[in-house]
N, C-alpha and C positions, 0 to 999 in steps of 0.2 A: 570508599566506594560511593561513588553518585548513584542517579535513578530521578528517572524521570516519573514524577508522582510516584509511585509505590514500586515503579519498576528498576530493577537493579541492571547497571550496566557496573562491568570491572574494567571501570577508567583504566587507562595508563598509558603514559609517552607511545608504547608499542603501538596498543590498541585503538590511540586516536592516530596515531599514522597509517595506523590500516586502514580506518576510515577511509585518509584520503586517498589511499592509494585502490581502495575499492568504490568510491565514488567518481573518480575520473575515468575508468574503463567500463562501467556496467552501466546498463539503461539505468533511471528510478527506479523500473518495477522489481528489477532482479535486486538492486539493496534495499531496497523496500521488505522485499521477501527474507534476504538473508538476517536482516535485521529482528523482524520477526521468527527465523527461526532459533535463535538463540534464545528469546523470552520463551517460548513453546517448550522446549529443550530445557531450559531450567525448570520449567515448572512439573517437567513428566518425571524430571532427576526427584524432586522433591516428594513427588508423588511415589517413587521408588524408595525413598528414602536417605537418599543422596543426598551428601552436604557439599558445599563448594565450599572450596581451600581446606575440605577434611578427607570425602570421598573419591573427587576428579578436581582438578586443575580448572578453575575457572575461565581464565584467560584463554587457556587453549579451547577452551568448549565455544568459548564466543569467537576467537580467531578459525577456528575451524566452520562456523555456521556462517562467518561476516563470507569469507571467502570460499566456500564451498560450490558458488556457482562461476568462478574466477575462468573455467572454461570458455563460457560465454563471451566473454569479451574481447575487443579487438587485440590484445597483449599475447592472448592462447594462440600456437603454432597452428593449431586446426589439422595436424597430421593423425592424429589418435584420438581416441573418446573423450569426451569432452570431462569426463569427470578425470583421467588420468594426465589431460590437459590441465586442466583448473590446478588439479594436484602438482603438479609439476613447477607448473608458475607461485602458486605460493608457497613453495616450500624453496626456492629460487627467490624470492623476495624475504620470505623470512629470514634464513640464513644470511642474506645481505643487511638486515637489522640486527645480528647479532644473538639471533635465539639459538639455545644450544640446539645442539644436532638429534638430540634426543628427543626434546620434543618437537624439533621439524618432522622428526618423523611421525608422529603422534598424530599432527594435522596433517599428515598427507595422509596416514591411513585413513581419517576423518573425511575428509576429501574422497579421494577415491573408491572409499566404500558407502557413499552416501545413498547412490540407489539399490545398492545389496541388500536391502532391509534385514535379511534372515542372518547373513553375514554379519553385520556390522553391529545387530542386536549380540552377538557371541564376543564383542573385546568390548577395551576397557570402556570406562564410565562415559570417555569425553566421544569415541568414535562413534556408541551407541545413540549417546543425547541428539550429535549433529546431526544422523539422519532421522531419526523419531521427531525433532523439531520442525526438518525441512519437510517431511512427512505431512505433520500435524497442519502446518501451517498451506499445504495446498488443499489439506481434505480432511477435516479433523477425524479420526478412528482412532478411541480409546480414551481415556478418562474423563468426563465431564467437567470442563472449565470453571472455576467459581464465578457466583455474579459479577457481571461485570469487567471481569479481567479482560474479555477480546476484546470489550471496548476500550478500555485503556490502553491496550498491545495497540490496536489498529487506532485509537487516539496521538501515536506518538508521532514525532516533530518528522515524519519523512513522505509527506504527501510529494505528490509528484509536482514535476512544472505544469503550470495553466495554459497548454495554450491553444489557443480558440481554434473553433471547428464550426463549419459551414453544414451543416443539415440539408442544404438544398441545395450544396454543389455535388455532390455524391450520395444519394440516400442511400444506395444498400451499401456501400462500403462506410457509413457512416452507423449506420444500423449493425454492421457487425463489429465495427471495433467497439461501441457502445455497450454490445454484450459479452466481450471478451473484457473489459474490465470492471461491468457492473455486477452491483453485491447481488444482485440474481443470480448472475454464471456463476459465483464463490459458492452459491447453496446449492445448486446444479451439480457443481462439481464432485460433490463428497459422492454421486451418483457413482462415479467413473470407479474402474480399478486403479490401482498405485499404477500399471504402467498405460492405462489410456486416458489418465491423467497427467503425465509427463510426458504422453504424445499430442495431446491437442494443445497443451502449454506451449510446448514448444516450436506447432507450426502456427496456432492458430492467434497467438500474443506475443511471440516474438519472430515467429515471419520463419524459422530455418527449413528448408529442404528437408525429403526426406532420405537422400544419401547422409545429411550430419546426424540425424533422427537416428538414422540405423545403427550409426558411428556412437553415437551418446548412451542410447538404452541396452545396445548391445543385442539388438536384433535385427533381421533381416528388412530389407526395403519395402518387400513384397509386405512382411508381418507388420510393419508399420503402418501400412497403406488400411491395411484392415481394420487395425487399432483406430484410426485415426478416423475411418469412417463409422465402426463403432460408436465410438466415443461422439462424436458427431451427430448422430439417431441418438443416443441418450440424451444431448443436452436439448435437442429438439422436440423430443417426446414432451419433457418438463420444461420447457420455455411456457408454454399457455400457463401453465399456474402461477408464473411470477411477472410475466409481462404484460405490461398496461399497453390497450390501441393508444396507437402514436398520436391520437387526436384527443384522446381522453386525456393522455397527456399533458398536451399542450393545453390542454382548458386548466388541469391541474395548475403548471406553472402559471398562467396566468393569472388564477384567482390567488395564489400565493404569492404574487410579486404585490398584485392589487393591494391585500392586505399587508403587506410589509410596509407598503409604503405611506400607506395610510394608520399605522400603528393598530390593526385591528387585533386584541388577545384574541377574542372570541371566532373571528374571521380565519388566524392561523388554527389555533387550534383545535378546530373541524378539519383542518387537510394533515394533519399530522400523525406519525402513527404512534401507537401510546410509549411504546420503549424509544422512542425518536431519540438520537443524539448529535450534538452538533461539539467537532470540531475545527480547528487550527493550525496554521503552521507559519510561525513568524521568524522561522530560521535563525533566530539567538538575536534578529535585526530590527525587526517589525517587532508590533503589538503582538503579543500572543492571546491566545483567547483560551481561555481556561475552558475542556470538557464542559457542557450541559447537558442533560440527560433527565426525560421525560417531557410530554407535549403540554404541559401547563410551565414548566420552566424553561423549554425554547423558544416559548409563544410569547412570554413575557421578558424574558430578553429581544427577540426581534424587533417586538411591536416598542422596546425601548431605545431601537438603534439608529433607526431610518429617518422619521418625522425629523429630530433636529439636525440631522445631518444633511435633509433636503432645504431644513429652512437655512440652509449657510452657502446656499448653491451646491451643493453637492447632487449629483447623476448617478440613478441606478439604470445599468442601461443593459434589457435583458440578452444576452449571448448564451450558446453552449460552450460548455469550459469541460477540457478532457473527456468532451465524448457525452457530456451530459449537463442537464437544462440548467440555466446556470445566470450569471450577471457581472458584469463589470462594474464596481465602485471609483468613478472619477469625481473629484475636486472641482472646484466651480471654475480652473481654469484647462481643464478637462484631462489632468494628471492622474496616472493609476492609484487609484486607492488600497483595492483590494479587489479577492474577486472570490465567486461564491459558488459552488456546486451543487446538484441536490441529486440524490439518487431513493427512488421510488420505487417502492414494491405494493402490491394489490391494493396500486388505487390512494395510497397515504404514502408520503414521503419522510422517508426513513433516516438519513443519514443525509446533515449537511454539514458540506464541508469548507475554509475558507482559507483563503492563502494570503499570506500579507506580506511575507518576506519579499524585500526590495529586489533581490540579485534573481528572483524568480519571476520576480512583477515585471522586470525590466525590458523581456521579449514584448512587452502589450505597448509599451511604448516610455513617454516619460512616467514617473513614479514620484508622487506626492509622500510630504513628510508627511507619514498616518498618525504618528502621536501628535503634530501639529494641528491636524484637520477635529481630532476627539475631542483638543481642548475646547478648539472654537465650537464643537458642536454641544461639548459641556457648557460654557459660557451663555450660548443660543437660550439655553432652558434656564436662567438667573433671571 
């Protein structure tokens, strides 16, 4: 069994073909999520007491959480609820791998009963973990996380694509997608109930109607419509506590780029918040960047990264990435290097994030060898 830093995944020929087979039809965000709801899911199992490979069937817990939102995607007929869709299509690809039939059924009850909560709380080990994980992971309710776990969970290798966004061709539809996937609306959100949290999920970050909405949660249009405006006045009411004026902002990023590039410790870490984390996603391809965590050790890694990388011609050239304030790193023959994120809450910026995988960098344009550019900017400082 592998694990990415402390985190356990149950490899196997199955399980990494499921991968691909749920990375080709689902946005990022939805394997993104599913992904994480299998770490969640493990960890509320253990918290119950639960052993994997003693208590429930590991594979199936993580096979059932990877594809649990398999509805969603273009492959689902879209004739029925989207969870009896999703269920339908994985248990139609499983079978076509060879899983016995016994446990096909296992992950469709997994599937299909995942927004039952009350339901799928009453069977067995792996049907209960998938939904308490997909649960946990849109709005945590119930056990207290140990230090530092979410960081690691939401540290792992499946950041989204980067790709650039214009602030001043669209500002309010620029302003809303920014809050529908900033770590703001994640703390927002535990606000909502379980189902006016799977209604604004669904219209207001993944775009669906509210005739598939009705279709999905198993309520009426009309009751949607309500939820959704609910839900909507909740996250509004608590937007003021978590979001910074968009000029306060931008003075933010800007004295933070200032100091990156000027190697200032002292300069970053006044803008920093104190549990600040910064990480990576180098997709097995790029440099990966090992987790950092606290504002005197992101401060002194940044203020360690930029100076010689400008003295070698390299370009930090400020952009919004995925909706939020952010930079492009090009090579001195103006080749994607990498690209940087940051997402702020009251006023300190919380969580930066950086992507350096090639096959993701590749939308921004050409893509520089980044272990090539680290050397020369190692050498710079001999």
């Amino acid at each position: 069994m592998d694990a990415y830093g402390s985190l356990p995944f149950p490899w196997s020929t199955l399980t990494l073909n499921a991968i691909r087979f749920a990375q080709d039809p689902e946005k990022p965000a939805i394997f993104n999520h599913s992904m994480r709801a299998y770490l969640y899911g493990r960890f509320l199992g253990e918290r119950q007491g639960l052993r994997p490979g003693h208590d429930y069937d590991d594979e199936l817990l993580f096979l059932g959480c990877l594809l649990h939102d398999a509805g969603l995607s273009d492959q689902a007929n879209g004739d029925q609820r989207f969870d009896l869709d999703g269920a339908d299509l994985a248990a139609e690809w499983l079978t076509g791998q060879g899983l016995p039939p016994e446990k096909v059924e296992i992950v469709w009850d997994a599937i299909a009963l995942h927004l039952c909560v009350e339901v799928a709380a009453r069977k067995r080990p792996e049907i209960a973990l998938v939904s308490a994980g997909a649960g946990y992971d849109l709005g945590p309710e119930g056990p207290a996380l140990p230090p530092g776990y979410a960081d690691r969970v939401h540290a792992g290798p499946w950041l989204p694509d980067p790709p650039l966004t214009d602030p001043y061709e669209d500002p309010e539809r620029s302003a809303e997608l920014a809050d529908s996937v900033s770590m703001a609306a994640l703390l927002l959100l535990e606000r909502l109930s379980p189902l006016e949290r799977a209604v604004f999920v669904l219209r207001e970050v993944f775009g669906f109607g509210f005739p598939e909405i009705a279709s999905a949660v198993g309520r009426s249009e009309a009751a949607c419509r309500q939820l959704a405006v609910r839900a909507r006045r909740h996250m509004d009411e608590g937007r003021p506590r978590f979001e910074a004026d968009r000029q306060a902002g931008e003075k933010l990023t800007a004295r933070f780029f200032d100091a990156f590039k000027e190697g200032d410790v002292d300069g970053l870490r006044e803008l920093l918040a104190a549990d600040v984390h910064m990480v990576g996603d180098g997709g097995g391809k790029g440099p990966q960047w090992k987790p950092v965590f606290g504002a005197e050790n992101v401060a002194r890694v940044l203020a360690a990264i930029v100076p010689p990388f400008i003295r070698i011609g390299g370009v930090v050239e400020p952009h919004e990435v995925n909706g939020r304030p952010g930079a492009i790193f090009r090579d001195r023959d103006g080749k994607v290097v990498n690209t940087l994120a940051l997402d702020m809450l009251d006023g300190r910026i919380q969580t930066i994030r950086a992507v350096t995988d090639p096959d993701e960098l590749a939308r921004l344009g050409p893509v520089a060898d980044a272990r090539a550019v680290i050397r020369a900017a190692a050498r710079s400082l001999a």
